[in-house]
C-alpha positions, 0 to 999 in steps of 0.5 A: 753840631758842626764843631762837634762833628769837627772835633770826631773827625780830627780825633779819627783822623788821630786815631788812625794816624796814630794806629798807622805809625804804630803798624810802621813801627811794628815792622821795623827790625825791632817790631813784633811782626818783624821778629814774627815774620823772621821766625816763619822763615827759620821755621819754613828753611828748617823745614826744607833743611836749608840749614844755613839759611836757618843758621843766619835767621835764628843768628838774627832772632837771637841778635834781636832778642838776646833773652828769649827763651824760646829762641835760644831753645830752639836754635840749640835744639837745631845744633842738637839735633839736626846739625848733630853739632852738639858743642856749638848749642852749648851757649844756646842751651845755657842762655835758654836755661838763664831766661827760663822761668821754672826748669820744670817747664822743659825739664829735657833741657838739662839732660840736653845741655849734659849731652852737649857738654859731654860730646864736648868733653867737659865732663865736670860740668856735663856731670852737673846738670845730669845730677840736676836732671836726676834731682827734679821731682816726677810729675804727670807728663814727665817721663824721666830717662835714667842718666845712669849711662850718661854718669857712668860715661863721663866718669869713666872718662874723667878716670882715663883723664886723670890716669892720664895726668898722674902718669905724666907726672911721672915723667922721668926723662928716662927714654921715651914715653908715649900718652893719650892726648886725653879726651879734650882733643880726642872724640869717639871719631878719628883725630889725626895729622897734628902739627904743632904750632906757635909753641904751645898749639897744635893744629890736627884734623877731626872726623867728628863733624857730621855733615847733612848735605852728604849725610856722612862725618867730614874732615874739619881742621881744629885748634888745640891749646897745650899748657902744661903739657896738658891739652886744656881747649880746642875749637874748629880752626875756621873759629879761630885767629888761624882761620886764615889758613881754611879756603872754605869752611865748608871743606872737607879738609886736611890741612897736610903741613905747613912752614913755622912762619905759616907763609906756605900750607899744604892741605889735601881736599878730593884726594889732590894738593892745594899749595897757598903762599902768604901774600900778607898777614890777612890774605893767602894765594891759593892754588891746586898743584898742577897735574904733573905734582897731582899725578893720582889720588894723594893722601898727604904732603909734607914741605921742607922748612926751607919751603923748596922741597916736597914729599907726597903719597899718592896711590898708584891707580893699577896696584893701588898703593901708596909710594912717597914722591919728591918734588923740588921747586925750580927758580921760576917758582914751579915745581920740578916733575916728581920722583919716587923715592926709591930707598924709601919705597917697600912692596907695600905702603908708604904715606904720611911723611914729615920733615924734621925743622932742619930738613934732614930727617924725613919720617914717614908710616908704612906697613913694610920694611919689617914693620911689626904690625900695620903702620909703622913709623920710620925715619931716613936722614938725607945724605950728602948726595941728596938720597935718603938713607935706608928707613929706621924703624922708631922704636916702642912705645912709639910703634906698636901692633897697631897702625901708627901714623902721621908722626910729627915733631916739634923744631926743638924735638923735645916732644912728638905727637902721631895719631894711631888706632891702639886700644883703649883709646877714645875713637878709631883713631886717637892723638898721642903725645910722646915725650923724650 
């Protein structure tokens, strides 16, 4: 009897021995009440619109269970939905698509991952799953949407694509000849101060992000990628090589101009400049200008290449508008006081300036000097004497009867890009590209 006894005693003893290191390894990182305990917590800063918080959790889950359906659905719907970022739950929503069972067990999700795919221009494939949507058979609960709107949308906007292309294919070199940036760069919100970059990329800032934490779309930075004169791909600057060039991700920033090389950047945040210097390859030296440069409410900065003069916007407080001021930098690496340039100043408004590569043409927008509707652009060249000429209106199809603005071009001036607020465009305020 007492070896019998002995015996149990060692087996419960097992038992629970064992029963506890499963317990241990169950809420290890890679243990059920682990990954149960992470998903409360997304769930709970969900819930009280911490959204970062919520971003980084399901980032985890999603780490420790690549495959899950449910994870993925529901980070995606998170972008979807509250973030209103519908282009990053694209992965999300395909990954989820992948591990699902039957597409009759969330047939919403194919309508979902059209939409996402459609604010992100790709209406080829947007187009794919609005059909698979429309494909799947009526059932009880099933309450089908009509997809007829969405169809219609991307069709039409697969037209103005390809109207686009098949003009620009009629490129003659004869004059100047003005496009629609087309839909890959532009949204329904406004696109504007492109500056080329490394050739065949270019830089411009975009409203279409909306922000939850001030209820209200922001200024964000993107890439665009141009090849074959056509713009074929975008994505937001801080998810790029380039992202070096944002201080904060969270800014709501307009990156203003920047030198060839990239070792100086002007950018406008709160309505004041911010000047960073490359210290090396990884790292930039930021700063606010001082409030002698940062003398009201700036809209825009332009550098020289050579990196030793300056051109800004700012409002003046009593009258409330806009004149074009010039700053060069002194030995010790300050600035000098600005002026207003006076040759270059109207009864009305002028902003958004732009150096030419070699620093003698200055282009610039403004609603006077005879400009024949809202902004125009205008281009002076500087003069022995250091002045600046009297301002030359450019001529149509470059100007137009609406607002033209941030007119920038390419160091070997084949090509031009500015942003304007024309019909038939995609948002308020659209990219176009000009061709000489």
């Amino acid at each position: 009897m007492k070896i019998i006894n002995i015996n149990l005693l060692l087996v419960a003893i097992l038992i629970c021995c064992f029963s506890s290191i499963n317990a241990q390894k169950a809420d290890t990182p890679k243990g059920k009440n682990y990954y149960d305990r992470l998903h409360q917590q997304a769930l709970l800063q969900k819930d009280l619109g911490n959204w970062q918080k919520t971003i980084s959790l399901y980032k985890t889950l999603i780490e420790l269970r690549p495959n899950s359906f449910e994870t993925n659905y529901e980070f995606a719907l998170l972008y979807f939905y509250e973030l209103n970022l519908k282009r990053e739950s694209i992965p999300y929503f395909l990954a989820a698509i992948e591990n699902m069972n039957d597409t009759l067990h969330d047939p919403d999700i194919l309508r979902y991952t059209g939409e996402a795919l459609m604010a992100a221009r790709n209406y080829d494939k947007a187009l794919e799953y609005f059909e698979k949507y429309n494909a799947l058979p009526m059932r009880e609960g099933f309450m089908k949407v009509s997809m007829r709107r969405y169809i219609d949308g991307c069709n039409q906007e697969l037209n103005k694509y390809i109207e686009t292309n098949i003009e620009k294919r009629k490129l003659t070199g004869d004059g100047v000849q003005v496009f629609n940036a087309g839909p890959m760069i532009n949204s329904d919100q406004d696109e504007f101060a492109p500056r080329p970059v490394d050739g065949n990329k270019l830089i411009f800032t975009s409203s279409r992000d909306f922000d939850h934490q001030f209820a209200k779309n922001v200024f964000k930075p993107f890439l665009a990628t141009v090849k074959y004169e056509k713009i074929v791909d975008f994505e937001r600057l801080d998810r790029t090589p380039y992202r070096k060039m944002i201080y904060d991700e969270e800014w709501n920033l307009i990156i203003s101009d920047f030198l060839i090389d990239l070792s100086k950047i002007t950018s406008v945040y709160g309505g004041q400049i911010y000047f960073s210097s490359a210290l090396d390859e990884k790292e930039y030296e930021l700063y606010k200008m001082p409030t002698n440069i940062n003398i009201g409410k700036i809209s825009s900065v332009a550098i020289s290449e050579d990196g030793q003069k300056m051109v800004f916007s700012a409002e003046e407080r009593k009258s409330k508008k806009w004149n074009l001021y010039q700053t060069t930098i002194k030995e010790d690496g300050k600035w000098n006081n600005p002026e207003k340039i006076k040759a270059l100043t109207s009864d009305k408004d002028e902003q958004y300036p732009f150096f030419s590569a070699d620093g003698f043409t200055l282009y610039f927008s403004s609603t006077g000097f005879g400009s024949i509707g809202g902004y125009d652009i205008f281009k002076s060249t500087l003069q022995p004497d250091n002045s600046w000429s009297a301002p030359e209106r450019l001529p149509e199809p470059i100007n137009s009867e609406h607002n033209d603005i941030w007119f920038s071009i390419t160091p070997d001036g084949k090509k031009a890009y500015f942003s304007s607020d024309r019909p038939d465009g995609f948002g308020a305020y659209d990219v176009y590209e000009v061709f000489f």
